[in-house]
PyMOL Python script that loads the backbone (N, CA, C, O; Angstrom):
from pymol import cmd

cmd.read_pdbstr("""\
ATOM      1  N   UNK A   1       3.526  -8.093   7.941  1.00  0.00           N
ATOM      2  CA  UNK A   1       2.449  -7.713   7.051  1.00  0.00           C
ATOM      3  C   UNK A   1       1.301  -8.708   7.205  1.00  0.00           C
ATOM      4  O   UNK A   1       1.510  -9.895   7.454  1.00  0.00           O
ATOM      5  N   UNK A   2      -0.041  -8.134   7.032  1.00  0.00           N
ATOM      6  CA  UNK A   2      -0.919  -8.658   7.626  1.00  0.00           C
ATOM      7  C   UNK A   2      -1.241  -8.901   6.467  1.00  0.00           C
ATOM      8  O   UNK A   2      -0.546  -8.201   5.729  1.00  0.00           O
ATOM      9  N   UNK A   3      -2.450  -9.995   5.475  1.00  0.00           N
ATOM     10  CA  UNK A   3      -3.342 -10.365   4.273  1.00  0.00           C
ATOM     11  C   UNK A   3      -4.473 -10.455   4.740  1.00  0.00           C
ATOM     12  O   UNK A   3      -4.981 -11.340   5.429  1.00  0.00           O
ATOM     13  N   UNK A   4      -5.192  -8.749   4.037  1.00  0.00           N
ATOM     14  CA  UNK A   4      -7.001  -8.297   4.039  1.00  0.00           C
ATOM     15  C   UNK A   4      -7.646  -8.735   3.393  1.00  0.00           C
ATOM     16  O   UNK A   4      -7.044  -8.422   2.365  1.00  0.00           O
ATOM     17  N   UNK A   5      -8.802  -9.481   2.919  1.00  0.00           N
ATOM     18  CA  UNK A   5      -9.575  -9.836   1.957  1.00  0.00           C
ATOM     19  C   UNK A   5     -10.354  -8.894   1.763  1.00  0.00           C
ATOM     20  O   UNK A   5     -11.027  -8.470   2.702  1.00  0.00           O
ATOM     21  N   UNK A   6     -10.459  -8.274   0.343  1.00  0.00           N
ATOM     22  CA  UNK A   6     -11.824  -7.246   0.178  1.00  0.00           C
ATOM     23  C   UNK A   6     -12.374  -7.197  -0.925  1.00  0.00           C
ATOM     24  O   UNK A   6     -11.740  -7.455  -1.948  1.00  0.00           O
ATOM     25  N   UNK A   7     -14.083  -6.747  -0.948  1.00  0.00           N
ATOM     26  CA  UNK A   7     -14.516  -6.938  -1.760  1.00  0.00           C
ATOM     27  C   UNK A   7     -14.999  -5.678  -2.449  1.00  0.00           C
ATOM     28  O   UNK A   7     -14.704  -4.621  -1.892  1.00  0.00           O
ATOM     29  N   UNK A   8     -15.865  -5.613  -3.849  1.00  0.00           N
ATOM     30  CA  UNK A   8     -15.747  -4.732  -4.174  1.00  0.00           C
ATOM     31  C   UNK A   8     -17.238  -4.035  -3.999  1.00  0.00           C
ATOM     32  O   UNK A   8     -18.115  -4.867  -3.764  1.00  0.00           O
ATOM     33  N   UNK A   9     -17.736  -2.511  -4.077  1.00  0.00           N
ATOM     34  CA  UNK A   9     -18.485  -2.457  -3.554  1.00  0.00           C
ATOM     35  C   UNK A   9     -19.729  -2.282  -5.132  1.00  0.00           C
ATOM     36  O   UNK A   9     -19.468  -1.267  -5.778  1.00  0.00           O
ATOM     37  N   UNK A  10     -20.772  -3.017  -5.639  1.00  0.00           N
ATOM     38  CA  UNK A  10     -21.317  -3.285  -6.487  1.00  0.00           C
ATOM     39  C   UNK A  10     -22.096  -1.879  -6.720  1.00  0.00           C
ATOM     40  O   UNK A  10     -22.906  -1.469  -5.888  1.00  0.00           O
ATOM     41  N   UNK A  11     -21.737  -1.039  -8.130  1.00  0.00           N
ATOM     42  CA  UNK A  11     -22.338   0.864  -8.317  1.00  0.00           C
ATOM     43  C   UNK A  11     -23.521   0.593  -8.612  1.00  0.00           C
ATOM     44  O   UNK A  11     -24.463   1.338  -8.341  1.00  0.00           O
ATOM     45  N   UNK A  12     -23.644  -0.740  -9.328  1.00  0.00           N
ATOM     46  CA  UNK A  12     -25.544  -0.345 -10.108  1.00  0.00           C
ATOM     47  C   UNK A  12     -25.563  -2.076  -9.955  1.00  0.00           C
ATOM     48  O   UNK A  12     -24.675  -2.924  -9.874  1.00  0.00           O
ATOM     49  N   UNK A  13     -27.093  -2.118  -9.963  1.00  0.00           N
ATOM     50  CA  UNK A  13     -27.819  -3.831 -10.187  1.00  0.00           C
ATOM     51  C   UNK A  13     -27.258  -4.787 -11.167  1.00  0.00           C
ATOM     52  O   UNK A  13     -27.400  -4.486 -12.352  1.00  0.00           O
ATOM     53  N   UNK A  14     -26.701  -5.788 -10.903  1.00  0.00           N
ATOM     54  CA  UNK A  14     -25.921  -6.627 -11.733  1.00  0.00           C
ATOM     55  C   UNK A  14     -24.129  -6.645 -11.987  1.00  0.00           C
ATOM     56  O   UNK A  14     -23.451  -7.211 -12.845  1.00  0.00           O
ATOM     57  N   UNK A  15     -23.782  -5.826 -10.916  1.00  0.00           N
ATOM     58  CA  UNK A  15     -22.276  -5.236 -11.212  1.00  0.00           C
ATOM     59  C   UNK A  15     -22.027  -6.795 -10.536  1.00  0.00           C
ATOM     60  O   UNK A  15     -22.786  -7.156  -9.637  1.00  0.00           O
ATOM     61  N   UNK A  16     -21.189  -7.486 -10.897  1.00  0.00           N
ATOM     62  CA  UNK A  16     -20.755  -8.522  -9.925  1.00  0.00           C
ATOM     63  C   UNK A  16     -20.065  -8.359  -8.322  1.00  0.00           C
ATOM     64  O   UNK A  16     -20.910  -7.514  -8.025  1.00  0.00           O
ATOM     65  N   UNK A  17     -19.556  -8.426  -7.544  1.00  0.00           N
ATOM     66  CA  UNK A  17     -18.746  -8.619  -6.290  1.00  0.00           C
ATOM     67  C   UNK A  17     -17.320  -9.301  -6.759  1.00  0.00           C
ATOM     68  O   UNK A  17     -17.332 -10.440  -7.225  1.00  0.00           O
ATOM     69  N   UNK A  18     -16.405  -8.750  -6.654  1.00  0.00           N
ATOM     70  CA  UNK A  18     -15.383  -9.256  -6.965  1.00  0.00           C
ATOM     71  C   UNK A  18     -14.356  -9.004  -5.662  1.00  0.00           C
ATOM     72  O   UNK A  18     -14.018  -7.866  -5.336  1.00  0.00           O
ATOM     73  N   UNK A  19     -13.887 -10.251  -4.936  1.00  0.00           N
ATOM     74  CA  UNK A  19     -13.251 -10.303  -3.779  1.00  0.00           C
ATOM     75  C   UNK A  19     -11.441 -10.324  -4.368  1.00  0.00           C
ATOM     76  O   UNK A  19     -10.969 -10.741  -5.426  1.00  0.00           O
ATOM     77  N   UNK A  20     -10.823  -9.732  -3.253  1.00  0.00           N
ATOM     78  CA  UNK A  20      -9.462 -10.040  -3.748  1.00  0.00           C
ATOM     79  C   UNK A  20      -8.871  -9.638  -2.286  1.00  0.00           C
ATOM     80  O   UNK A  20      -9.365  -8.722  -1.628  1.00  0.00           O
ATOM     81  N   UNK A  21      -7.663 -10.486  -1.802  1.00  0.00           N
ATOM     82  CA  UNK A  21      -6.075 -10.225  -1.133  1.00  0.00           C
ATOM     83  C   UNK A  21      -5.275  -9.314  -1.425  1.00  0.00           C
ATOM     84  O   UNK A  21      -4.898  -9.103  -2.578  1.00  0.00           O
ATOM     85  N   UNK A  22      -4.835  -8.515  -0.205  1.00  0.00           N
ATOM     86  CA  UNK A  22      -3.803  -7.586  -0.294  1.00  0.00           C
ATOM     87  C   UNK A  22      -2.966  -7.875   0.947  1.00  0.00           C
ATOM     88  O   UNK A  22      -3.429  -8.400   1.959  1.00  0.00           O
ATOM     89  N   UNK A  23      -1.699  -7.493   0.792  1.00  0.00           N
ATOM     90  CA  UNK A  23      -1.154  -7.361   1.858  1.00  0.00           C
ATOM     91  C   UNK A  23      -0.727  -6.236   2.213  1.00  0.00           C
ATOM     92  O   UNK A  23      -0.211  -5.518   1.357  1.00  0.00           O
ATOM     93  N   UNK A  24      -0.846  -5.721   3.784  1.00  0.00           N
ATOM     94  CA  UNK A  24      -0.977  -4.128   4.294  1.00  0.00           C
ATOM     95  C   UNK A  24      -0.598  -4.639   5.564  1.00  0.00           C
ATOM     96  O   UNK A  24      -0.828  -5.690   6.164  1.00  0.00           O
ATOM     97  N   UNK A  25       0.185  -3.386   5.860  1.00  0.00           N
ATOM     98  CA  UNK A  25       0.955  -2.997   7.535  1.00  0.00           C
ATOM     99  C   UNK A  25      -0.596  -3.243   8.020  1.00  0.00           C
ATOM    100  O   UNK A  25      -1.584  -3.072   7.307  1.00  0.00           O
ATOM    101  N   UNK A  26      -0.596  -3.564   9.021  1.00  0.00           N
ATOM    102  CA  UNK A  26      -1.772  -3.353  10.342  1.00  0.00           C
ATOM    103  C   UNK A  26      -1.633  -1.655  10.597  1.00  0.00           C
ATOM    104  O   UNK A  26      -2.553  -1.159  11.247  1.00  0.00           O
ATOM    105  N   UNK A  27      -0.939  -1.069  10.297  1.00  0.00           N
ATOM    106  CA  UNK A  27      -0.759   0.317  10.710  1.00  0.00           C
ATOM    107  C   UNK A  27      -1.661   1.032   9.285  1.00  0.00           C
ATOM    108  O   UNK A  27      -2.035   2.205   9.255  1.00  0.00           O
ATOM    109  N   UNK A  28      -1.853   0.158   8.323  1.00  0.00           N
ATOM    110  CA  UNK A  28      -2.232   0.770   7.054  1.00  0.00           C
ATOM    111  C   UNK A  28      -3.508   1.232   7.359  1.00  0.00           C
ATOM    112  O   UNK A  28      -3.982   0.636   8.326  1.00  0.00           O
ATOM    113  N   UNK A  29      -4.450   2.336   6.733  1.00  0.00           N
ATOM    114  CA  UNK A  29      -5.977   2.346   6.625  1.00  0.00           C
ATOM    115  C   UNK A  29      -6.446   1.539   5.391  1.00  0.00           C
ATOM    116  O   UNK A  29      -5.783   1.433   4.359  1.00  0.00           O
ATOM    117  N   UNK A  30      -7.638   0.990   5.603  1.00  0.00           N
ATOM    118  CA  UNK A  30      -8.073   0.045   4.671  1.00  0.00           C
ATOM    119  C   UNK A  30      -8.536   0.544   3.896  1.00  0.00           C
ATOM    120  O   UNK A  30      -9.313   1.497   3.959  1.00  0.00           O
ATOM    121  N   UNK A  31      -8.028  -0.177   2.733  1.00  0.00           N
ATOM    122  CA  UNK A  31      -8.393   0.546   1.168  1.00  0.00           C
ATOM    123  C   UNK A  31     -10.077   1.296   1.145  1.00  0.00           C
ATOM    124  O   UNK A  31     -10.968   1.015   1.947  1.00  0.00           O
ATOM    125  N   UNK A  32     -10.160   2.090   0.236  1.00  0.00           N
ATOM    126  CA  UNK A  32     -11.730   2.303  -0.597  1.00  0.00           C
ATOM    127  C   UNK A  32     -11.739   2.470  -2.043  1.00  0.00           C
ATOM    128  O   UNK A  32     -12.423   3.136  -2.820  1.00  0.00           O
ATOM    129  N   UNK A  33     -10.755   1.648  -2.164  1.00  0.00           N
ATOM    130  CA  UNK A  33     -11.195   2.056  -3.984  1.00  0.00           C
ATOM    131  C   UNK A  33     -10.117   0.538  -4.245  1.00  0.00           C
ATOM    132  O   UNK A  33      -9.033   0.411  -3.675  1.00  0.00           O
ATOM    133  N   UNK A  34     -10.558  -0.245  -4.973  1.00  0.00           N
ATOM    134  CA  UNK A  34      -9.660  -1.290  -5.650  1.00  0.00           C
ATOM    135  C   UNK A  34      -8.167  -0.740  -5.977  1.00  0.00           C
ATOM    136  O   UNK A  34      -8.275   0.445  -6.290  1.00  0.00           O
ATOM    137  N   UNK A  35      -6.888  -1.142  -6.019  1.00  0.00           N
ATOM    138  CA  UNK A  35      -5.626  -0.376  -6.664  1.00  0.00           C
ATOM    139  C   UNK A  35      -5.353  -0.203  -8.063  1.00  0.00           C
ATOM    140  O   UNK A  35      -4.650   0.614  -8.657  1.00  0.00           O
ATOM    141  N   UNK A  36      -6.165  -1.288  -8.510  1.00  0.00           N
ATOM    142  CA  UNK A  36      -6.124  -1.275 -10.329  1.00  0.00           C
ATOM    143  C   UNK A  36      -6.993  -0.584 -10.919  1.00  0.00           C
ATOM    144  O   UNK A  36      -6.707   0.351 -11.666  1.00  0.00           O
ATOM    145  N   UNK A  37      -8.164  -0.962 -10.653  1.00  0.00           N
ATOM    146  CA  UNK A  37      -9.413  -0.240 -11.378  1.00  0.00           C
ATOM    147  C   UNK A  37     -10.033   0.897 -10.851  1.00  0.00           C
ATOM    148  O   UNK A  37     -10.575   1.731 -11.576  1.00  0.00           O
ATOM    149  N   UNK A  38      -9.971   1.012  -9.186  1.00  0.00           N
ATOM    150  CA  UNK A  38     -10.444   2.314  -8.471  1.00  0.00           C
ATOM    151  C   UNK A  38     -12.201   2.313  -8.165  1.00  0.00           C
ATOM    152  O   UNK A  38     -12.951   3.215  -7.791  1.00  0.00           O
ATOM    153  N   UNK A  39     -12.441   0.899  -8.504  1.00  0.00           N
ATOM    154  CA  UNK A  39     -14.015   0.378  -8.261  1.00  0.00           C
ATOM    155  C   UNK A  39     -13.572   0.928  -6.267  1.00  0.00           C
ATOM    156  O   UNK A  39     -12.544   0.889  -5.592  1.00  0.00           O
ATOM    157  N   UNK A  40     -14.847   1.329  -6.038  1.00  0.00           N
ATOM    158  CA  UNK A  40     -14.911   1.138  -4.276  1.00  0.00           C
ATOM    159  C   UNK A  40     -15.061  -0.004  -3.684  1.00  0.00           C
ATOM    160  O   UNK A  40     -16.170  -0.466  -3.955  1.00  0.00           O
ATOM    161  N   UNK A  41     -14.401  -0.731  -2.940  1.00  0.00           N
ATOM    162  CA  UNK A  41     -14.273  -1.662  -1.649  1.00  0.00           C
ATOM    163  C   UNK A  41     -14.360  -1.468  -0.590  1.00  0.00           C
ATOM    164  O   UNK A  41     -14.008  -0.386  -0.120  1.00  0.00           O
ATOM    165  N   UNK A  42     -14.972  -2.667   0.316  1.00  0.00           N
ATOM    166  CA  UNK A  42     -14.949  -2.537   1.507  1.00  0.00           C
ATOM    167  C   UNK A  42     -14.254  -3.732   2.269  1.00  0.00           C
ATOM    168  O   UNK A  42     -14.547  -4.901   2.019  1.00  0.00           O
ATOM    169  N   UNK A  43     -13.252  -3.342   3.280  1.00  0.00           N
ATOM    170  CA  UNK A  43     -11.992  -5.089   3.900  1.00  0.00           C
ATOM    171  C   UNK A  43     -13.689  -6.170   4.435  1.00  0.00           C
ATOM    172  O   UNK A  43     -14.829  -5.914   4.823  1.00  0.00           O
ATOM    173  N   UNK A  44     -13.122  -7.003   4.220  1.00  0.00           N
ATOM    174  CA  UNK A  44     -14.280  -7.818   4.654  1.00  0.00           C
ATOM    175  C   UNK A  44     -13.070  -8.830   6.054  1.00  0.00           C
ATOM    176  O   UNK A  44     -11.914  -9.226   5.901  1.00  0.00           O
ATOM    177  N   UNK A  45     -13.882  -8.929   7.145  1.00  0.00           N
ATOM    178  CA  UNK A  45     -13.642  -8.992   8.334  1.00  0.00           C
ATOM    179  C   UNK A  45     -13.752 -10.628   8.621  1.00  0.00           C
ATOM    180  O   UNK A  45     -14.540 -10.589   9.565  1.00  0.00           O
ATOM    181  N   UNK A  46     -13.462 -12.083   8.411  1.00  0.00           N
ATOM    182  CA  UNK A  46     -13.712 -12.912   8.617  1.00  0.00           C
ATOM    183  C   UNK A  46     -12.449 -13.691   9.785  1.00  0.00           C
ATOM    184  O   UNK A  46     -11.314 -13.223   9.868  1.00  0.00           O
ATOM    185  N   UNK A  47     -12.894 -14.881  10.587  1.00  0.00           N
ATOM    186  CA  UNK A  47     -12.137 -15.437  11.302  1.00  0.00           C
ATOM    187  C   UNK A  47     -12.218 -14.852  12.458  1.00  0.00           C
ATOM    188  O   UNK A  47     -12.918 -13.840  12.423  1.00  0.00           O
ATOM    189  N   UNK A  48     -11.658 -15.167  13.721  1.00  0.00           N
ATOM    190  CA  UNK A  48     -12.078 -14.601  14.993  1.00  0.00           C
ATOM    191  C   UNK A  48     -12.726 -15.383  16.082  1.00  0.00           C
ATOM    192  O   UNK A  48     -12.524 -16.546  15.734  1.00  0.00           O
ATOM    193  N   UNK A  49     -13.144 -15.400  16.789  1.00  0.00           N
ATOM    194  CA  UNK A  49     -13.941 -16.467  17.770  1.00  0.00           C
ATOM    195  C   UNK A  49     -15.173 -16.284  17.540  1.00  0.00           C
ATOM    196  O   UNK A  49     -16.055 -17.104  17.794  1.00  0.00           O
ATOM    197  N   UNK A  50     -15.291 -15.469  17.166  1.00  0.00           N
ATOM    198  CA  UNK A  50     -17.212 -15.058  16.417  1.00  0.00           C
ATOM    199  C   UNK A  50     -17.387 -15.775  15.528  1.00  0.00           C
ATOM    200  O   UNK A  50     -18.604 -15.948  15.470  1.00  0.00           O
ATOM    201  N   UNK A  51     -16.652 -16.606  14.372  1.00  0.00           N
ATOM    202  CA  UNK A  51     -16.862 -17.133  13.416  1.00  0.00           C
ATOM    203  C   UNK A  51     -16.398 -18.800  13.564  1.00  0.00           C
ATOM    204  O   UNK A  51     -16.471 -19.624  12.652  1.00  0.00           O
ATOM    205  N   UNK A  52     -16.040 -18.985  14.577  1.00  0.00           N
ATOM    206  CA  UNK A  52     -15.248 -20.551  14.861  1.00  0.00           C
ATOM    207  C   UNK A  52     -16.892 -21.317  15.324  1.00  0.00           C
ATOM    208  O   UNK A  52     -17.729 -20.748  16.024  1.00  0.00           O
ATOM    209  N   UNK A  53     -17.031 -22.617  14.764  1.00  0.00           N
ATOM    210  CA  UNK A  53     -17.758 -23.289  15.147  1.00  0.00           C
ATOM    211  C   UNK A  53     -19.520 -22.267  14.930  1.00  0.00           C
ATOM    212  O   UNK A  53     -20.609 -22.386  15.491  1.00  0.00           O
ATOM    213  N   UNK A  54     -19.047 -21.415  13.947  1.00  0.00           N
ATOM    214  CA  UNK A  54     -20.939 -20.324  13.948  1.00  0.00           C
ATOM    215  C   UNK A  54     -21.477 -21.614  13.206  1.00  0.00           C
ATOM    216  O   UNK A  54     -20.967 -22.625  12.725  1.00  0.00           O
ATOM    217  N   UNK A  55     -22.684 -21.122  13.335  1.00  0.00           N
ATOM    218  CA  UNK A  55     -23.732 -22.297  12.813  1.00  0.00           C
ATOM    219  C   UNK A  55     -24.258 -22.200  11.113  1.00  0.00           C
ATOM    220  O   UNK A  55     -25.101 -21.413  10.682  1.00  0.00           O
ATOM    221  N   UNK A  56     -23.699 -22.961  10.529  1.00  0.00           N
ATOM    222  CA  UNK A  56     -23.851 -23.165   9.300  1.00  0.00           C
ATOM    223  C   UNK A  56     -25.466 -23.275   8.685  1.00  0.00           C
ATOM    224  O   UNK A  56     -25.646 -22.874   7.535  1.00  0.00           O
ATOM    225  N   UNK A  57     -26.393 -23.711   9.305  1.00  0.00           N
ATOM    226  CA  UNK A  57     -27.264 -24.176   9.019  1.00  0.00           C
ATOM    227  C   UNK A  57     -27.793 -25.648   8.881  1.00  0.00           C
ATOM    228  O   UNK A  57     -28.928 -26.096   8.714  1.00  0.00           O
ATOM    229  N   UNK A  58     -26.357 -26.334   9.032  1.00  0.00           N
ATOM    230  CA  UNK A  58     -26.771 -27.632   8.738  1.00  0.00           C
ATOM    231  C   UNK A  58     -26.814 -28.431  10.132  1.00  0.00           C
ATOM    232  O   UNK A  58     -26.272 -27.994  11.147  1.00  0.00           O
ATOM    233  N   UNK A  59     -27.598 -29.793  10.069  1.00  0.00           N
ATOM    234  CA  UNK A  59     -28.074 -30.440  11.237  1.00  0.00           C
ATOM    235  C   UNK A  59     -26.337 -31.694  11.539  1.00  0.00           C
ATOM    236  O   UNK A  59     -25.852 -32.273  10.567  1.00  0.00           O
ATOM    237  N   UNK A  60     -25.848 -31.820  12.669  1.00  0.00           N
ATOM    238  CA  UNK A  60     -25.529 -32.400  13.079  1.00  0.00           C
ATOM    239  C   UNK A  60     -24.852 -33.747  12.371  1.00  0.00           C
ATOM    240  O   UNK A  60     -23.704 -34.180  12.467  1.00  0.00           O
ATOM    241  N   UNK A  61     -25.858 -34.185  11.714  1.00  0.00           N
ATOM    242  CA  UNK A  61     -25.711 -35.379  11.238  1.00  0.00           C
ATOM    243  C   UNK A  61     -25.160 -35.138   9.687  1.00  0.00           C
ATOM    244  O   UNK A  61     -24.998 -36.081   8.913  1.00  0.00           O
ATOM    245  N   UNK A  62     -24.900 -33.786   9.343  1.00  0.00           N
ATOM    246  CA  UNK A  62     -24.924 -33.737   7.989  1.00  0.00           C
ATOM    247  C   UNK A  62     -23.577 -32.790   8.181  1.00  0.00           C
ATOM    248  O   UNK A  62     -23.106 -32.172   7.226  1.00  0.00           O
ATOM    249  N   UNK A  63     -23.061 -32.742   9.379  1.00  0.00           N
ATOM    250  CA  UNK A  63     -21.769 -31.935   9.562  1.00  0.00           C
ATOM    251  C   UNK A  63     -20.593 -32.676   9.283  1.00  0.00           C
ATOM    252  O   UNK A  63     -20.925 -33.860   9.329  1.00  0.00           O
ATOM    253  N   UNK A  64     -19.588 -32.594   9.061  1.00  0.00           N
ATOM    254  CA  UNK A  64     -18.419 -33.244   8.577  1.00  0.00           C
ATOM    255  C   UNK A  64     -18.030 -33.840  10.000  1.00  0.00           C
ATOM    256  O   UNK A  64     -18.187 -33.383  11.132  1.00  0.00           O
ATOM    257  N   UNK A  65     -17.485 -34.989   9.551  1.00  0.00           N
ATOM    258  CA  UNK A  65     -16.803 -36.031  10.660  1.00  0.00           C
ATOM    259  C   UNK A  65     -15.834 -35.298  11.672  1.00  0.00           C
ATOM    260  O   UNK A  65     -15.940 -35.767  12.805  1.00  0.00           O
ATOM    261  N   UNK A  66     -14.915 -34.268  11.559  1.00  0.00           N
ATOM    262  CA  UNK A  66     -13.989 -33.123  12.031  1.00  0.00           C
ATOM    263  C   UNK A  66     -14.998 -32.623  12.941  1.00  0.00           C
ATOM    264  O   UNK A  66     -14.586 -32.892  14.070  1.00  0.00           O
ATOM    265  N   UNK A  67     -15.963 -32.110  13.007  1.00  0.00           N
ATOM    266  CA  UNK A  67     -16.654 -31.309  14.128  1.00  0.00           C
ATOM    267  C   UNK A  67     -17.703 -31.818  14.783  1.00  0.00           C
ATOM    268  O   UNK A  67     -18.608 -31.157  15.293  1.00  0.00           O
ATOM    269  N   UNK A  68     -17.584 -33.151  14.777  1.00  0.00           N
ATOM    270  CA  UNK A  68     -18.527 -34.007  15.238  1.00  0.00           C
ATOM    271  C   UNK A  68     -17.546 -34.382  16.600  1.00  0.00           C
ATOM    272  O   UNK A  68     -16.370 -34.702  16.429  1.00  0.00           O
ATOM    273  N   UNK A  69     -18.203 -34.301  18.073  1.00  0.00           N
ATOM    274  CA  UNK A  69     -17.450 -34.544  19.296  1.00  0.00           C
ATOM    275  C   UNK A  69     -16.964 -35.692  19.030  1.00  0.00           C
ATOM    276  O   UNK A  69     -17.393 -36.568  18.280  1.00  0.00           O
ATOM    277  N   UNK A  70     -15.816 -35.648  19.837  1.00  0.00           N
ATOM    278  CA  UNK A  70     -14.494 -37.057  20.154  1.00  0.00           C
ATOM    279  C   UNK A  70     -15.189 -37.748  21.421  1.00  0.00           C
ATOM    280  O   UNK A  70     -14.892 -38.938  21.527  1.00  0.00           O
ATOM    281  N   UNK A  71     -16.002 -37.279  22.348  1.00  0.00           N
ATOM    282  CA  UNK A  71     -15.818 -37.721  23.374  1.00  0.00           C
ATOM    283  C   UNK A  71     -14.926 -37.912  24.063  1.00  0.00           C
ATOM    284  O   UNK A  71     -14.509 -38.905  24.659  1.00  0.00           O
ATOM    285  N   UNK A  72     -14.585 -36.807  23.968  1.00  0.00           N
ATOM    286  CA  UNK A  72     -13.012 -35.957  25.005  1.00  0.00           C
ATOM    287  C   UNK A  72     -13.377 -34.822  25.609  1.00  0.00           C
ATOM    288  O   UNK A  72     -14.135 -34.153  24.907  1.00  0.00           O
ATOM    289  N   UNK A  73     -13.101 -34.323  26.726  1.00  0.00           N
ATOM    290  CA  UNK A  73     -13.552 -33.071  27.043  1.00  0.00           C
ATOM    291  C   UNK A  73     -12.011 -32.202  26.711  1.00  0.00           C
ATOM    292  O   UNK A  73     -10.836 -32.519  26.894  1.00  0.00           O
ATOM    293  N   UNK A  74     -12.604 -31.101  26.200  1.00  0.00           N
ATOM    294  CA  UNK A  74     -11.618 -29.715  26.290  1.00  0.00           C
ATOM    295  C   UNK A  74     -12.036 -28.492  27.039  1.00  0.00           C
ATOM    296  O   UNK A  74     -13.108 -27.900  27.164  1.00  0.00           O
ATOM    297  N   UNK A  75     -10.765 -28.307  27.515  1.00  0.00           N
ATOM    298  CA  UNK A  75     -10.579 -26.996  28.482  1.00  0.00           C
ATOM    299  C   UNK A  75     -10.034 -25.829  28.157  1.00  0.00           C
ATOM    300  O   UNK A  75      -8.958 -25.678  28.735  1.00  0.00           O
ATOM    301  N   UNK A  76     -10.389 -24.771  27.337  1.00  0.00           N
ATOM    302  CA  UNK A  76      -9.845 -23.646  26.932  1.00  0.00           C
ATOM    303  C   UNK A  76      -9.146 -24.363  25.634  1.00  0.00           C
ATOM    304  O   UNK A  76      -9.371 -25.470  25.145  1.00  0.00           O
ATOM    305  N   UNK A  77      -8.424 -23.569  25.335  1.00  0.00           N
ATOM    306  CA  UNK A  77      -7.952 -23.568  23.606  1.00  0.00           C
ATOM    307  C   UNK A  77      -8.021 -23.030  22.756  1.00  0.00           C
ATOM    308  O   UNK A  77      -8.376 -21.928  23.174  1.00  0.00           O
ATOM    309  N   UNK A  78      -7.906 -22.936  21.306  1.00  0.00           N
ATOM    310  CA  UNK A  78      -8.113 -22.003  20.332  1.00  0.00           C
ATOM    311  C   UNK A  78      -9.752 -22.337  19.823  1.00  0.00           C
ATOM    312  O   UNK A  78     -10.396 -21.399  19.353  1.00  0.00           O
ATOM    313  N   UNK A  79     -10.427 -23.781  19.942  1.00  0.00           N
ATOM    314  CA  UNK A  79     -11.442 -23.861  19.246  1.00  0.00           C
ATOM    315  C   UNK A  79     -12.339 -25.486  19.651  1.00  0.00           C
ATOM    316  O   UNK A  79     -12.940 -26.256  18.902  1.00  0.00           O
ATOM    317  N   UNK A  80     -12.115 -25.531  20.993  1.00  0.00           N
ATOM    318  CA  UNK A  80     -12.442 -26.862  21.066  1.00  0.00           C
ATOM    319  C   UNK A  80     -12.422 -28.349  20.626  1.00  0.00           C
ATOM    320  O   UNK A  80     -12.937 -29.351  21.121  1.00  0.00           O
ATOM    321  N   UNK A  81     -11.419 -28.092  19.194  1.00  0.00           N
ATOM    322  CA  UNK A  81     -11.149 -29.405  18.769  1.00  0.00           C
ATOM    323  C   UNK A  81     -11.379 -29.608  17.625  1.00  0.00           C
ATOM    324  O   UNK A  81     -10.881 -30.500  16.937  1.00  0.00           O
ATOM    325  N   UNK A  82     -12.513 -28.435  17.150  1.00  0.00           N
ATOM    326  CA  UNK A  82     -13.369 -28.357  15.986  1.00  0.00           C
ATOM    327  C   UNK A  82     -13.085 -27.819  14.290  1.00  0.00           C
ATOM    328  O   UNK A  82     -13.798 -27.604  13.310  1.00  0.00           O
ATOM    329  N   UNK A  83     -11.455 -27.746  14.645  1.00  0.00           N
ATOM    330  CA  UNK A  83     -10.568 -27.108  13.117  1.00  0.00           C
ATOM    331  C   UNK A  83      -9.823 -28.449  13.763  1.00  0.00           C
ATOM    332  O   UNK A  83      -8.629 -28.373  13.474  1.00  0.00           O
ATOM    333  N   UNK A  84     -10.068 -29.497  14.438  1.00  0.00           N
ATOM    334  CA  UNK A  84      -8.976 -30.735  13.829  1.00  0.00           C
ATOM    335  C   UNK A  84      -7.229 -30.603  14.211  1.00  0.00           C
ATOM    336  O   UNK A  84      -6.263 -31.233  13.782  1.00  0.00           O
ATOM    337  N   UNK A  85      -7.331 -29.647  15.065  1.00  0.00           N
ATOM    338  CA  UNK A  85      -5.561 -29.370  15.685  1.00  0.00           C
ATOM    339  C   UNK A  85      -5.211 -30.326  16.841  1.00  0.00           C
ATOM    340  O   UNK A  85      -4.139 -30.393  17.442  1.00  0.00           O
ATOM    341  N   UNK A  86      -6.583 -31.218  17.075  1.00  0.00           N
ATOM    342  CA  UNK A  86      -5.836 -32.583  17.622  1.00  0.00           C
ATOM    343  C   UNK A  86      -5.982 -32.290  19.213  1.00  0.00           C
ATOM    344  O   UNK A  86      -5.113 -32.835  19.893  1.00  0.00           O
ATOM    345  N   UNK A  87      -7.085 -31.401  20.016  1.00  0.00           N
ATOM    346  CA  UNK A  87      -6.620 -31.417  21.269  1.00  0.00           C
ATOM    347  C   UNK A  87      -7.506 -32.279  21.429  1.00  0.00           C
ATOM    348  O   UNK A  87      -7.662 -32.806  22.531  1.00  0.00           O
TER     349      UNK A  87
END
""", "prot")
cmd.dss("prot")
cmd.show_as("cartoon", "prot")
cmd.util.cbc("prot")
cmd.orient("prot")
């Protein structure tokens, strides 16, 4: 079983966004309606190589010590070094 994050989809101006976890077969179709309340949702899609190391906005110097180069080179991997798994 796979864990989807989804959020909810806001009917009128001021409705809040309310995110929540489910767990669903990968074989499942992804919800459209919350299971409790029946508000509409949409799975929200995060993590991936599209999202490893994306650019935050912030400068270099203001990035956390973890994604700041070792002065090591890496060769393939899950992420260059930059989630701290030590290659």
């Amino acid at each position: 079983m796979a864990t989807y994050v989804y959020e909810t989809i806001p009917q009128k101006p001021g409705d809040a966004v309310v995110q929540f976890e489910i767990q669903q077969s990968m074989r499942d179709n992804a919800l459209t309606q919350h299971p409790e309340t029946g508000v509409p949702v949409r799975r929200i899609i995060s993590g991936g190589y599209g999202l490893i190391g994306a650019n935050t906005g912030r400068s270099s110097e203001s990035a956390p010590a973890a994604a700041k180069p070792t002065g090591h080179t890496h060769s393939g991997g899950c992420c260059g070094g930059a989630c701290g798994c030590g290659h």
